[in-house]
C-alpha angles and dihedrals in degrees: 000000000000102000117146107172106056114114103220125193089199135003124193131196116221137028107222130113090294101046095041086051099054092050095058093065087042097058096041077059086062084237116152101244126179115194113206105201126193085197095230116096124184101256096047078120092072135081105202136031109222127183097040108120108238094006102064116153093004109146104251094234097066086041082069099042091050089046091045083046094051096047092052088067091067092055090261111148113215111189121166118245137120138241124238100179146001122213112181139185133178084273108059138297144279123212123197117210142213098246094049098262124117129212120190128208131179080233147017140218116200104197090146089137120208146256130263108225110205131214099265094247119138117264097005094110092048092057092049110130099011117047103002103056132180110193106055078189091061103034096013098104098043091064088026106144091018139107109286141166138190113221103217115228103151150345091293084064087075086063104042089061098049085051093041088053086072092071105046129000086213093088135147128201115209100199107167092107094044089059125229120339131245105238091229087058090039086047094049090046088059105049086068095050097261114157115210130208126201105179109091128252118259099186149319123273135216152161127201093004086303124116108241102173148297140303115223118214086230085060099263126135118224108189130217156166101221130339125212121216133180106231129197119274110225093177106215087241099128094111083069108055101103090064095069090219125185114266136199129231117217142156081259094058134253117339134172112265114247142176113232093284103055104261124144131222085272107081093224100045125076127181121201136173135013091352085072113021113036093184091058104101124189097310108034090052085051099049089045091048083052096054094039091053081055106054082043102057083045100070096036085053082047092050100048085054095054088051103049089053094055106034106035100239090193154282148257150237086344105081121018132180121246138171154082096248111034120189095334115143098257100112109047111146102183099290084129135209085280073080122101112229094244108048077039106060091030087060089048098058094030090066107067132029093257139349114206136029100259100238136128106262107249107236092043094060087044093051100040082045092051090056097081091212131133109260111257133150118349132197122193120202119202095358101168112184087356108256092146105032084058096044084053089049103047087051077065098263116141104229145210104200104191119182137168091230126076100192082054088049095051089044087055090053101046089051090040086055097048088046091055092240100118100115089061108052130061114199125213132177113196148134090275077204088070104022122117137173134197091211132102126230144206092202146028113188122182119178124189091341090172120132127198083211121056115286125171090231101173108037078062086054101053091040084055086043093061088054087063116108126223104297091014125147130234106196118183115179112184136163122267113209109180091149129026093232082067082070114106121232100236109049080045093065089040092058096054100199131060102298093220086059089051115031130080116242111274121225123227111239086264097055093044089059095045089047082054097047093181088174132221086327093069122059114192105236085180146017124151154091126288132177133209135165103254127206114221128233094275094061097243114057119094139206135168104237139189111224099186103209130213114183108171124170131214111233124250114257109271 
């Protein structure tokens, strides 16, 4: 995966029990997620999960696709790839990844998970996952009454054969690597029947595929049916090495430091599951996943708030975009570019009773009816006096108008009101610069989103483009002047001074879609040229006129 342009809520790295997990909260939330997967989780070695109510003995691969499966559902895209590096501000976070590409998010899960570093002894790694175990929770009762060792590795050893006793009395500790016994440790072994063993191991055994004992470095045979062992953890942290983020010490190894939730020391990352804590097995890492996705989505809840207080998101019912043309550099008056875009175009629609003529643009009704989709949610980028955001809505799409200028919102909802549409259309007036919205969208339409003063049009496209769900359209209509003759009358008359001295250079549909530049996520369904006779604002002038069309459509989860 190499996008660079998507506009995450939450990333997480990492697509086991715990991230999964994690991503299903999120996208009941109806939170953009994107799950990075390195495709090798830590129990690949076995061959069943066990412990895990209404799941025991599944094969944990099939566990992941139904949980990948289940995400997808919520709109949540899961890709493999893998992260090199995380750079993070109080804003949000970077991630650069493996295959050169980069994916932001205003906030981050680690649920990598680790490695489990085993004693170099032969044939030891051959027999992982099926005769050489680690949680006597998760394989003990499949070996329960047997033969069975503990390969001493540490101190934690002293507490994996007390626990593995509960499954067979017939139970060997192998203590060479633990070091000499306290008597009193030794004392307290034996009076549960466990044998110990001081001379060190010198390698598994097996027949068939099958662990059968083990080799003694004095020469001796132990058999047995299967041997534990507590590896050494390696967490798979290392993405996040240039934050210098408090850590925690423990019998188990080295470990990133996190509140009850998950959360680091940085306010926008979280880590959950066995890259924190090494001991957690399928459900608890689910349950914890779970818990983590929720405290997530809470802050970011509890940030959208805060910024809605300061800032003024937007409004409903009272202002409401309209219009055929938008902010779209035909009116300019000579105001000039000195002008900011909103006391510009405010101006614009402030000085006259109304602008446009308050009808659906042509061609964007041709293109959103040739879709063939169901209508959905709707956003609206530049609406005007609403033309467009009330034709979507009368073809029964619920719609978020959004426009820079507060006289064209209030004109959209007035029209939207008379028309009895006021249920399906939130209005917003805003600096479409600054403005930012939580919700996920169907369909993007912007028609004619030109501006005589600076307006970092783009960078609002592709901001509009991230808010598109799985299978969504993105739909920019704009003019295409290649003569000046291809300039309407009208607009002509509107602008007031010589149209090459005032408007900003427009791009052909192919370089729209190279200016854009959405990436392997995105295929182009459209881009080119149409022409259709156009009827001016007054009802009864005509023009021949060029639309240029991008459709472009965001890929279906994988």
């Amino acid at each position: 995966m190499s996008e660079t342009n998507e506009n995450w809520d939450v990333i997480i790295v990492g697509g086991g029990a715990a991230g999964l997990s994690a991503a299903l909260t999120l996208g009941r939330a109806c939170r953009r997620v994107l799950v990075l997967d390195a495709g090798e989780p830590r129990n690949r070695f076995a061959a069943h999960v066990h412990g895990v109510l209404g799941h025991e003995g599944v094969d944990p691969g099939e566990l992941l696709e139904r949980g990948r499966d289940e995400v997808r559902a919520y709109d949540v895209t899961v890709s493999p790839g893998t992260v090199r590096q995380v750079t993070a501000t109080d804003d949000g976070v970077t991630l650069a990844l493996a295959d050169g590409g980069t994916a932001v998010a205003r906030a981050l899960i680690v649920s990598s998970g680790l490695s489990d570093e085993l004693p170099e002894v032969p044939g030891l790694a051959e027999q992982w996952g099926t005769g050489v175990l680690h949680c006597p929770y998760c394989h003990g009762w499949e070996v329960r009454g047997r033969r069975l060792g503990v390969l001493g590795t540490s101190p934690v050893s002293l507490h994996q054969v007390e626990l593995v006793r509960q499954w067979s009395d017939r139970l060997t500790f192998f203590t060479a690597a633990c070091g000499p016994l306290a008597p009193a440790t030794a004392e307290r072994l034996r009076s549960r029947g466990v044998e110990l063993v001081e001379v060190p191991v010198a390698g598994i055994t097996s027949e068939g595929g099958r662990l059968t004992g083990v080799r003694l470095a004095d020469g001796g045979q132990v058999a047995l049916d299967a041997v534990f062992t507590a590896p050494t953890s390696r967490p798979h942290d290392g993405l996040l090495a240039g934050l210098d983020l408090a850590r925690t010490e423990s019998p188990m190894g080295s470990f990133l430091a996190v509140d009850p939730t998950g959360r680091t020391a940085h306010p926008r990352i979280w880590a959950v599951g066995n890259v924190v804590d090494p001991a957690a097995n399928v459900a608890m890492c689910i349950g914890a996943g779970s818990r983590t996705g929720g405290a997530v989505n809470a802050a970011l809840v509890a940030e959208e708030f805060d910024r809605a207080v300061t800032a003024g998101v937007g409004r409903r019912d009272d202002h409401g975009p309209g219009g055929d043309h938008r902010a779209d550099g035909h009116g300019g008056d000579g105001q000039g570019d000195e002008a900011s875009p909103v006391a510009y175009w405010e101006g614009q629609y402030a000085e006259r009773p109304r602008r446009w003529s308050g009808r659906v643009n042509p061609t964007t009704a041709e293109v959103v009816r040739g879709l063939g989709v169901e209508p959905g949610a709707a956003l609206d980028l530049g609406c005007g006096e609403g033309g467009d955001a009330l034709w979507l809505a009368g073809e029964g799409w619920q719609v978020t108008a959004v426009d820079i200028s507060a006289t064209a919102v209030a004109r959209g909802a007035e029209a939207a009101r008379a028309e009895g549409l006021g249920d399906r259309i939130t209005w917003v007036d805003h600096d479409l610069a600054t403005w930012r919205t939580e919700a996920s969208f169907d369909l993007v339409t912007a028609s004619f989103l030109h501006s005589t003063v600076e307006l970092a049009r783009t960078e609002i496209l592709r901001r509009a483009a991230g808010r598109l769900r799985p299978g969504g359209h993105l739909l920019i209509v704009s003019h295409v002047f290649e003569r000046p003759e291809d300039v309407p009358p009208w607009a002509r008359r509107h602008h007031g001074v010589e149209l090459d001295d005032r408007l900003h250079v427009l791009l052909t549909p192919a370089e729209e879609v190279a200016e854009l530049a959405l990436g392997a996520r995105w295929e182009v369904v459209a881009q080119e040229v149409r022409t259709r006779e156009a009827t001016g604002p007054d009802g009864h002038e005509t023009a021949t006129v060029k639309d240029g069309v991008v459709l472009l459509r965001r890929r279906p989860s994988a």
